[in-house]
C-alpha positions as CSV (number, residue, x, y, z in Angstrom):
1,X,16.4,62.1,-3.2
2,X,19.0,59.6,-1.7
3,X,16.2,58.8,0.8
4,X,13.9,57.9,-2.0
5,X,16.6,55.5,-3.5
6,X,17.3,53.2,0.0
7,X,13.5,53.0,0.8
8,X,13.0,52.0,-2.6
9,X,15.8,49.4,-2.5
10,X,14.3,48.1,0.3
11,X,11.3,47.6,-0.9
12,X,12.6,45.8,-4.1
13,X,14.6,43.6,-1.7
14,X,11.8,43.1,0.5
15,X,9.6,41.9,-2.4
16,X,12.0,40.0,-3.9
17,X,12.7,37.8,-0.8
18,X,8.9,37.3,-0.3
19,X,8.4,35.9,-3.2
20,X,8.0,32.3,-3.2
21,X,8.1,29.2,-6.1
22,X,4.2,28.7,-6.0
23,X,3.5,25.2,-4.5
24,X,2.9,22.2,-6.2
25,X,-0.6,21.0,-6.2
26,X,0.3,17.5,-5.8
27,X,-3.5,15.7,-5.8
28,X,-2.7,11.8,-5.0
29,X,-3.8,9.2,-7.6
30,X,-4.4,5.8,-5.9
31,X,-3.2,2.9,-7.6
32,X,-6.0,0.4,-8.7
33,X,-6.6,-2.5,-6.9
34,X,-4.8,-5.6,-7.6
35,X,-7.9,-7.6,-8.3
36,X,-9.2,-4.9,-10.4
37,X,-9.8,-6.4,-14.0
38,X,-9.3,-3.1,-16.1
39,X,-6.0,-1.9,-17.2
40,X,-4.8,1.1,-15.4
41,X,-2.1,3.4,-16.6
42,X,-0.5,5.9,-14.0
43,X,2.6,8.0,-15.2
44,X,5.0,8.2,-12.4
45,X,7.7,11.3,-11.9
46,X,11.1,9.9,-9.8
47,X,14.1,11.5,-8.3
48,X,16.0,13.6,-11.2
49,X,13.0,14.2,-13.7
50,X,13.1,10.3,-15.0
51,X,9.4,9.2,-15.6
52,X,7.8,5.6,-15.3
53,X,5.0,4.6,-16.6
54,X,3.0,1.7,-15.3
55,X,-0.3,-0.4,-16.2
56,X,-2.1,-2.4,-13.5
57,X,-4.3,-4.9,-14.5
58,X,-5.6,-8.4,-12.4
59,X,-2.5,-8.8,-10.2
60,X,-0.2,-7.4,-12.6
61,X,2.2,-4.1,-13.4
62,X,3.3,-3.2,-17.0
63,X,6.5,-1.1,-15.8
64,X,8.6,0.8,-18.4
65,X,11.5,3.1,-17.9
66,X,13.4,4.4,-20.7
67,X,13.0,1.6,-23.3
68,X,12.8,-1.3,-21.0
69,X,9.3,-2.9,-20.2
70,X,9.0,-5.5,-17.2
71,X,5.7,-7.3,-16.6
72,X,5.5,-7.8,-12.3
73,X,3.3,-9.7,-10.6
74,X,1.6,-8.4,-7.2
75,X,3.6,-9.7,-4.5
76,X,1.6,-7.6,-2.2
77,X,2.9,-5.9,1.3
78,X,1.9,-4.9,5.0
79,X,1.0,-1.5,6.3
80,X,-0.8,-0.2,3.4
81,X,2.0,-0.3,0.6
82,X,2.7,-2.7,-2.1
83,X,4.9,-4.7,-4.2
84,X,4.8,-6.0,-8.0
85,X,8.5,-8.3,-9.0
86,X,9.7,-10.6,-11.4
87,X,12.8,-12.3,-11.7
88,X,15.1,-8.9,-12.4
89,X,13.2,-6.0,-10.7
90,X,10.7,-4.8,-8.0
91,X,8.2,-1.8,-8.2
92,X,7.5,-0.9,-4.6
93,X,6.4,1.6,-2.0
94,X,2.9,3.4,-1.6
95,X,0.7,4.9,-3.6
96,X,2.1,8.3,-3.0
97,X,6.2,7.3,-2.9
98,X,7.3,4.6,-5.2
99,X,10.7,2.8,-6.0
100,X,12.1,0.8,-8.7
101,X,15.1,-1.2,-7.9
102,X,16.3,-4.6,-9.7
103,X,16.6,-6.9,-7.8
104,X,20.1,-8.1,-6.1
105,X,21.0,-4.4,-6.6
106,X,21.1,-2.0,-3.6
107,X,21.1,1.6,-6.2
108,X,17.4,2.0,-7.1
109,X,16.9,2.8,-11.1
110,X,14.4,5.2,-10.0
111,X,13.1,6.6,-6.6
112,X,11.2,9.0,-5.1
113,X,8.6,8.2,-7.8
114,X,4.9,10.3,-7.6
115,X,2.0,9.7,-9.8
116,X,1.2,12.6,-11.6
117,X,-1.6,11.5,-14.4
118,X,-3.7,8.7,-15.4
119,X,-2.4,7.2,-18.9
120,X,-3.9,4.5,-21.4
């Protein structure tokens, strides 16, 4: 009987230490181009759950977070990532890793930011 109990223990502890968070299907959504004429919403999810939402549209961003709203132009970048700013913040990064900052401030408002669905 006290045999039955340890192997069965040990296979509760096995299974329990196999199990594993199931992985997040992350599928990219690439930003629109910045000449693209049609406005573009992609809902963005940052560092500590804080959301951003964005529309692109002709060389423009629409960027809120929490009840602010900024309108960026497309300053663009090199190597493949990009950059939309106005006179008080930047939205920058890639398509897959973005960060918005204001500007003359090193501590980012949001970071770590990954599109997760198209918006209107």
């Amino acid at each position: 009987m006290r045999r039955l109990s340890i192997a069965a223990i040990g296979l509760i502890a096995l299974g329990a230490c196999g199990q594993r968070q199931p992985a997040v299907d992350w599928t990219p959504i690439p930003r629109p181009s910045p000449d693209d004429l049609v406005p573009q919403g992609i809902a963005y999810i940052c560092e500590g759950r804080k959301e951003v939402a964005v529309v692109y549209a002709k060389n423009r961003a629409s960027v809120t977070f929490g009840d602010k709203t900024w309108r960026a132009e497309y300053q663009g970048l090199d190597g493949g990532g990009f950059r939309y700013a106005d006179a008080t913040v930047e939205w920058t990064g890639r398509d897959e890793l973005v960060t918005l900052r204001e500007r003359g401030n090193q501590r980012p408002l949001a970071f770590n930011c990954r599109p997760t669905r198209r918006i209107t």
